[in-house]
matplotlib code that plots the C-alpha trace (Angstrom):
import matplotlib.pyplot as plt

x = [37.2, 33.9, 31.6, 31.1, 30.2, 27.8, 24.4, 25.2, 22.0, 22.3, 20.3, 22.8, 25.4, 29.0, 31.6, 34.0, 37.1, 40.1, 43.6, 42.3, 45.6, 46.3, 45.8, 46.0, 42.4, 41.7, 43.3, 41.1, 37.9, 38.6, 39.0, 36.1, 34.2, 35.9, 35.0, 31.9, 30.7, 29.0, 29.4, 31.5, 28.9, 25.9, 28.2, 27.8, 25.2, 23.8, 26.6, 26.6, 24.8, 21.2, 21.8, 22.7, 19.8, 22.3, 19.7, 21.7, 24.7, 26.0, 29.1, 30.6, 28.7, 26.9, 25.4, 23.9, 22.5, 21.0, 19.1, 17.7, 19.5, 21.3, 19.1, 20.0, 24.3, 25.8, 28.2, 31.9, 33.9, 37.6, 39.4, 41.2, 43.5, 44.0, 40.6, 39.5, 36.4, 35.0, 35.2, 32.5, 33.4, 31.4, 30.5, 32.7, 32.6, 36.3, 36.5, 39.7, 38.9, 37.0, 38.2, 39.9, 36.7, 34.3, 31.8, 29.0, 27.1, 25.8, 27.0, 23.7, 23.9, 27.7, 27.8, 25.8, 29.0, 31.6, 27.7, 28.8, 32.2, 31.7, 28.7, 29.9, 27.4, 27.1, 27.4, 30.7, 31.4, 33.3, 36.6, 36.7, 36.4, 38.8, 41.2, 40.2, 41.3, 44.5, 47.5, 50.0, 52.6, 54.0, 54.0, 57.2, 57.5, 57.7, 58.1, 57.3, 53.7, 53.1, 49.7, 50.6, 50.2, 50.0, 52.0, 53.3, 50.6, 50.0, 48.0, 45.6, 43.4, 42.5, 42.3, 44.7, 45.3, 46.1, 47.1, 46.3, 46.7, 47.4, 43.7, 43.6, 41.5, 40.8, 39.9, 41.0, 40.4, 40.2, 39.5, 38.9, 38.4, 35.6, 35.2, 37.1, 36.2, 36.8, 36.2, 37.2, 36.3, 37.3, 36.2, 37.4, 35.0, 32.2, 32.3, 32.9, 32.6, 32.2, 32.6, 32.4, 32.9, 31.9, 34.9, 38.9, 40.3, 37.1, 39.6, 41.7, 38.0, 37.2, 40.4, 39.4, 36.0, 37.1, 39.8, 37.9, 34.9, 37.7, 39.1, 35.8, 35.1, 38.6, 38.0, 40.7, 40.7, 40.3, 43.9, 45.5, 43.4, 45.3, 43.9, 43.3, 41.7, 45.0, 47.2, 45.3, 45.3, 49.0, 50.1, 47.5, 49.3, 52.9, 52.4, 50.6, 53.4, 56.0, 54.1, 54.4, 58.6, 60.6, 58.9, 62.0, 62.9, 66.7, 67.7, 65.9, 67.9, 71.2, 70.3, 69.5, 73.3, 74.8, 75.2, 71.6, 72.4, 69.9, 67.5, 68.1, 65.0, 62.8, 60.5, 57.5, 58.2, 57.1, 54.1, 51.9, 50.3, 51.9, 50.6, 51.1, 49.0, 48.9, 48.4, 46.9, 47.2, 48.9, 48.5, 51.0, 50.3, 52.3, 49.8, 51.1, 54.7, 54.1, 54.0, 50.8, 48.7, 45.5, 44.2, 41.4, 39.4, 40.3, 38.6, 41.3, 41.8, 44.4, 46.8, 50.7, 52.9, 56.7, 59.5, 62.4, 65.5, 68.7, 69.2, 66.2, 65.3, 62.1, 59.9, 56.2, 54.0, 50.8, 47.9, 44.3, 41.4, 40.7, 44.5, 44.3, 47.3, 50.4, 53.4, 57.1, 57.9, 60.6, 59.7, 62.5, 61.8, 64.0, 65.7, 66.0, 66.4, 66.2, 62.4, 61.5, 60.0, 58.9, 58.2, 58.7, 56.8, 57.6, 53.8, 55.0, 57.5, 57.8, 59.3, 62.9, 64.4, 62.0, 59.4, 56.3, 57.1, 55.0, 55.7, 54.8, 52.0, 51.4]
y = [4.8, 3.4, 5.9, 7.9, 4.3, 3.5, 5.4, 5.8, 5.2, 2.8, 5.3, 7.9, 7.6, 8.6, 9.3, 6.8, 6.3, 4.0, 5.1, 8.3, 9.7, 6.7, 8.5, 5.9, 4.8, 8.0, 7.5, 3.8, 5.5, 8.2, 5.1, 3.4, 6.9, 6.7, 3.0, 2.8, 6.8, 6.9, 9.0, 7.5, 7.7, 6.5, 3.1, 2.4, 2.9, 1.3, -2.1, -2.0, -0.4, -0.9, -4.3, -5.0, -2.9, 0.1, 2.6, 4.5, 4.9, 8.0, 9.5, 12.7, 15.4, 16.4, 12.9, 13.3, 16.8, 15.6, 13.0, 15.2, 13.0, 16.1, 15.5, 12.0, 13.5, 12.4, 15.4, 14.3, 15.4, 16.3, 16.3, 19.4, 18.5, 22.1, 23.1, 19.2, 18.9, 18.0, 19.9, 20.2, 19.6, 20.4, 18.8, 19.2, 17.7, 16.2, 15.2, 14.3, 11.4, 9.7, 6.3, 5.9, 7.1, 9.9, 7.6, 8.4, 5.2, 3.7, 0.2, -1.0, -0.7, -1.3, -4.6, -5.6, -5.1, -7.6, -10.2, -10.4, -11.3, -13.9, -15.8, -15.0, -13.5, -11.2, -8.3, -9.6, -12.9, -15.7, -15.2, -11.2, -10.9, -13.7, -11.1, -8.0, -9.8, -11.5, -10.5, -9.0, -6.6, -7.6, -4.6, -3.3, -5.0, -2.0, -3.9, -0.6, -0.5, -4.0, -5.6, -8.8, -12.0, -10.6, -12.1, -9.7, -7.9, -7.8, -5.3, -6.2, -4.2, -1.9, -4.7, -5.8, -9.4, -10.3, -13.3, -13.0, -16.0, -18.1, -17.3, -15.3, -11.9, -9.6, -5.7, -2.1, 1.1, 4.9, 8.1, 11.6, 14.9, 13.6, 10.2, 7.1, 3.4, -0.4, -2.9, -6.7, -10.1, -13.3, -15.5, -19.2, -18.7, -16.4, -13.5, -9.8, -6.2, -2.9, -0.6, 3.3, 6.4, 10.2, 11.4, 11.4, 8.4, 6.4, 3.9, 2.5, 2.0, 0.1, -2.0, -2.8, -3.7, -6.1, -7.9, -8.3, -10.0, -12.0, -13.9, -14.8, -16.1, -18.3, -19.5, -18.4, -19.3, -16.7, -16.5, -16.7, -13.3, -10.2, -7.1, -5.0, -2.0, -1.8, -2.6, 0.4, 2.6, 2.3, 2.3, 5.5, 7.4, 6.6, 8.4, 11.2, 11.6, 11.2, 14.5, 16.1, 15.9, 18.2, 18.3, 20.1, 17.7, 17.4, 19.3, 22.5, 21.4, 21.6, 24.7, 26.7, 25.5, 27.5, 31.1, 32.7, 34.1, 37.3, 37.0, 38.3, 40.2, 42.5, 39.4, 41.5, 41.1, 37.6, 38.2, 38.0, 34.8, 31.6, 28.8, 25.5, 23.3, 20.1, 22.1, 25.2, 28.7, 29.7, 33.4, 34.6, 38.0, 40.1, 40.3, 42.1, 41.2, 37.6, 36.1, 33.8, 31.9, 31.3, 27.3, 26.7, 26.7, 23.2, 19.5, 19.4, 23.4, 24.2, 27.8, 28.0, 31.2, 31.0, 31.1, 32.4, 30.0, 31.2, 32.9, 31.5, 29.0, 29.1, 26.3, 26.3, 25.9, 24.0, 24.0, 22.5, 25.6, 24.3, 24.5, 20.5, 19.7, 21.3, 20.3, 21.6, 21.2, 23.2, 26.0, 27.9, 30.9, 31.0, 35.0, 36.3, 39.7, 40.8, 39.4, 36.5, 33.8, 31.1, 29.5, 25.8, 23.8, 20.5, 19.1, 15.9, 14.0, 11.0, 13.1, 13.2, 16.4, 17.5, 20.7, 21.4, 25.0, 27.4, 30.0, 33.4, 34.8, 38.0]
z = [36.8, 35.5, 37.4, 34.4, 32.3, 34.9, 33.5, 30.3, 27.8, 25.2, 23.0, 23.3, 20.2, 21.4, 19.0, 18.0, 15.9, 14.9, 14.1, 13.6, 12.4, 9.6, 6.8, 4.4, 5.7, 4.2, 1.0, 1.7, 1.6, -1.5, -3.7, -2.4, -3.4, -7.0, -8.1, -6.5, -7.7, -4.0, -1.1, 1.5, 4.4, 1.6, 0.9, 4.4, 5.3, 2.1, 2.8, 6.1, 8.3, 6.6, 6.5, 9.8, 10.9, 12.6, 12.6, 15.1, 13.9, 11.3, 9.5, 11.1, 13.0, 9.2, 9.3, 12.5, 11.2, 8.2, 10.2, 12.1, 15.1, 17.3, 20.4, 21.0, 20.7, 24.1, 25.4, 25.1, 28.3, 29.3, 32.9, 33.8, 36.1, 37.0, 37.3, 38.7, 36.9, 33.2, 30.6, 28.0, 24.3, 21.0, 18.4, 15.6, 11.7, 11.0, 7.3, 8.0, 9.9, 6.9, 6.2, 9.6, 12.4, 12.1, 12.8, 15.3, 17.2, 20.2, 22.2, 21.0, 17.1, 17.3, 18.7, 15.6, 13.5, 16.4, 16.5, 12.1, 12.6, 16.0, 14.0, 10.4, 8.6, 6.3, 4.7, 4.7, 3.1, 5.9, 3.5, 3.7, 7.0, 7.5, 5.6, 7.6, 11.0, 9.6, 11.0, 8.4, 10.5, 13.7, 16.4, 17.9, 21.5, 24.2, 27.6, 29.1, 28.0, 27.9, 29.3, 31.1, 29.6, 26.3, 23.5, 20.4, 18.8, 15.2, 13.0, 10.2, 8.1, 10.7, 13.8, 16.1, 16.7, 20.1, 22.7, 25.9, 28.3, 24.5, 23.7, 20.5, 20.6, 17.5, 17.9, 18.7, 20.4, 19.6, 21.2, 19.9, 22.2, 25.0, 23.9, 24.1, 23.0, 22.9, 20.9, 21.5, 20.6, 21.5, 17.6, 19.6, 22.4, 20.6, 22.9, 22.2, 24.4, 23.1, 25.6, 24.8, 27.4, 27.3, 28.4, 28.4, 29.8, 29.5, 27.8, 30.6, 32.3, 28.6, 29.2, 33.4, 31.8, 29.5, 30.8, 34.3, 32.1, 29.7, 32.8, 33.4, 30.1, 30.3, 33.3, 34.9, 38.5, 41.4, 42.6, 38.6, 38.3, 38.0, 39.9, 36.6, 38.4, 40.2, 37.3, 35.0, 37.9, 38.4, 34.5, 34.4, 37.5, 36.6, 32.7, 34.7, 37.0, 34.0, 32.4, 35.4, 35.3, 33.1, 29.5, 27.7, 24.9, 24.7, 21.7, 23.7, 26.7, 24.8, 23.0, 26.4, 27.8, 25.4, 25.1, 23.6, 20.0, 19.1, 16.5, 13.2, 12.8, 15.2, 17.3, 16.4, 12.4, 12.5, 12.7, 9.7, 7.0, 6.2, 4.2, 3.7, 1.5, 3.5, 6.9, 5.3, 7.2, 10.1, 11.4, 13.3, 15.5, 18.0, 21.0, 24.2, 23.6, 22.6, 19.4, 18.7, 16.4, 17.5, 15.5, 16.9, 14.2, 13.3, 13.8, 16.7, 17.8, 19.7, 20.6, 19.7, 21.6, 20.1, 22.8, 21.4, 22.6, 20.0, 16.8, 14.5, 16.6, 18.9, 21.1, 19.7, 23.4, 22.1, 23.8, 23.1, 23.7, 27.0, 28.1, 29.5, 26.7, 26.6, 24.5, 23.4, 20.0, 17.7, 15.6, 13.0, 10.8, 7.5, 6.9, 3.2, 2.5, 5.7, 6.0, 7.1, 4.5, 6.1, 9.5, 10.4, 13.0, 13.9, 13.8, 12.9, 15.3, 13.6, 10.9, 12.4, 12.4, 9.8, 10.0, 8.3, 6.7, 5.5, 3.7, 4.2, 1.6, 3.0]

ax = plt.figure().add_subplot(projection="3d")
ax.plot(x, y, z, "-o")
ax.set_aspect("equal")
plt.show()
């Protein structure tokens, strides 16, 4: 799992982010833009960046374009299990991940940022990064996914704050299409990793990484060391063989035991424009008996074909463009007048039993 860390550069930025779908970090970085009257990628590089002499390190793709900077862009990677080999991604500006990633950097200008908070310095004053790292929501405890030794976990302004082994440790990870990342530090013993890899899945290597160098650090003796290659590799095959199972979500499972009630309109009259202004448009067209929308010309692009199950119900197949992601969610159209007015995906599954609709416009 760390063969494709092995070579990598230090000179070669990789892309990097942090709760990338929290958008209140980007509500965070709008206000910051308002009270300050500065572009959000100019106030940090101006605050932090400049000062910490991160000369490698930009906001979104555009910021590596208007540096001039493309050449030194590492290639972000997928598996495809199907195919077994990487997958090439592009580069892509997402605006929507302001406040929360989008920033572009290297191990070597990153590590400046954990070196300020292990030794104190600035930009940052001792008592606001003391407040950044505090702990202020305690995680759900999922004994399925828990790490060993680990104590609960609690979030702070946009860190986690750990124990592991009763030794305190302060950071967080992300990952966007081809890249994943890591980023730890230990502030008792003055020790941090950041650990970032050009492809999918670059993060359990991350984890192996770091808590095979932690023990060390700790001083944990030889036989008290867990085997965290194995432990990764296990936790890693065990979701992968879970995906594999039956992926039909219970209310689809329910619906399919009962007799199948026809539509209310002809399939193919579906078709046409929706809109919705959080999620924008959605075309819908009737391509050799299937009904599609074809997204990919989003930050994350992706394919949906509607399944008709019963009645107005349908199951929305998403796929990412490269087909390595496929999931079931439910989709409804709303009838009026004999037409149909809208179209409801469920895009958001911690919405319970709520859709996204968007109405047709065409």
């Amino acid at each position: 799992m760390t063969r494709n860390l092995r070579n990598l550069p230090l000179s070669k930025p990789l892309r990097t982010t942090y709760q990338y779908n929290n958008m209140m970090y980007t509500a965070a970085s709008y206000l910051v833009e308002t009270l300050t009257k500065t572009p959000y990628a100019e106030f940090l590089k101006e605050k932090f960046w400049d000062p910490l002499g991160m000369t490698n390190t930009y906001h979104d793709y555009s910021g590596v374009q208007d540096a001039g900077a493309e050449e030194n862009l590492a290639t972000g990677y997928s598996w495809h299990v199907k195919k077994e080999k990487f997958i090439p991604k592009k580069w892509v500006n997402e605006p929507e991940g302001t406040g929360a990633g989008s920033i572009i950097s290297c191990p070597a200008d990153y590590i400046k940022w954990v070196r300020s908070f292990l030794q104190k310095t600035g930009p940052l004053s001792k008592e606001s990064q003391d407040e950044l790292v505090k702990g202020r929501t305690i995680i759900d405890w999922d004994p399925e996914s828990q790490v060993p030794l680990y104590g609960h976990s609690t979030y702070a302004l946009g860190w986690l704050s750990e124990s592991y082994r009763g030794h305190r440790i302060v950071g967080h990870g992300g990952s966007v299409a081809g890249f994943d990342s890591l980023m730890r530090f230990l502030p008792e013993h003055e020790w941090g990793i950041y650990v970032i890899g050009n492809s999918n899945g670059a993060d359990e290597a991350g984890e192996i990484i770091f808590h095979w160098l932690t023990d060390r650090v700790l001083g944990v003796k030889e036989e008290d060391r867990i085997d965290w290659f194995k432990w990764w590799k296990d936790r890693k095959d065990k979701a992968e063989a879970e995906d594999d199972e039956d992926d039909m979500q219970e209310w689809e499972k329910e619906l399919r035991k009962q007799e199948k009630k026809v539509l209310g309109v002809p399939i193919e009259q579906i078709a046409g424009h929706y809109y919705d202004p959080g999620y924008k448009d959605l075309i819908v067209e009737w391509k050799d008996g299937k009904l599609e929308a074809d997204c990919s010309d989003r930050c994350f692009g992706f394919l949906i074909e509607f399944e008709h199950v019963s009645e107005d119900v349908f199951v929305a197949l998403i796929r990412d463009t490269e087909d390595l992601n496929v999931s079931r969610v439910r989709a409804e159209i709303k009838i009026e007048d004999g037409g149909v007015k809208s179209l409801g995906v469920d895009f958001e599954g911690r919405l319970e039993k709520r859709l996204i609709w968007f109405q047709r416009v065409d």
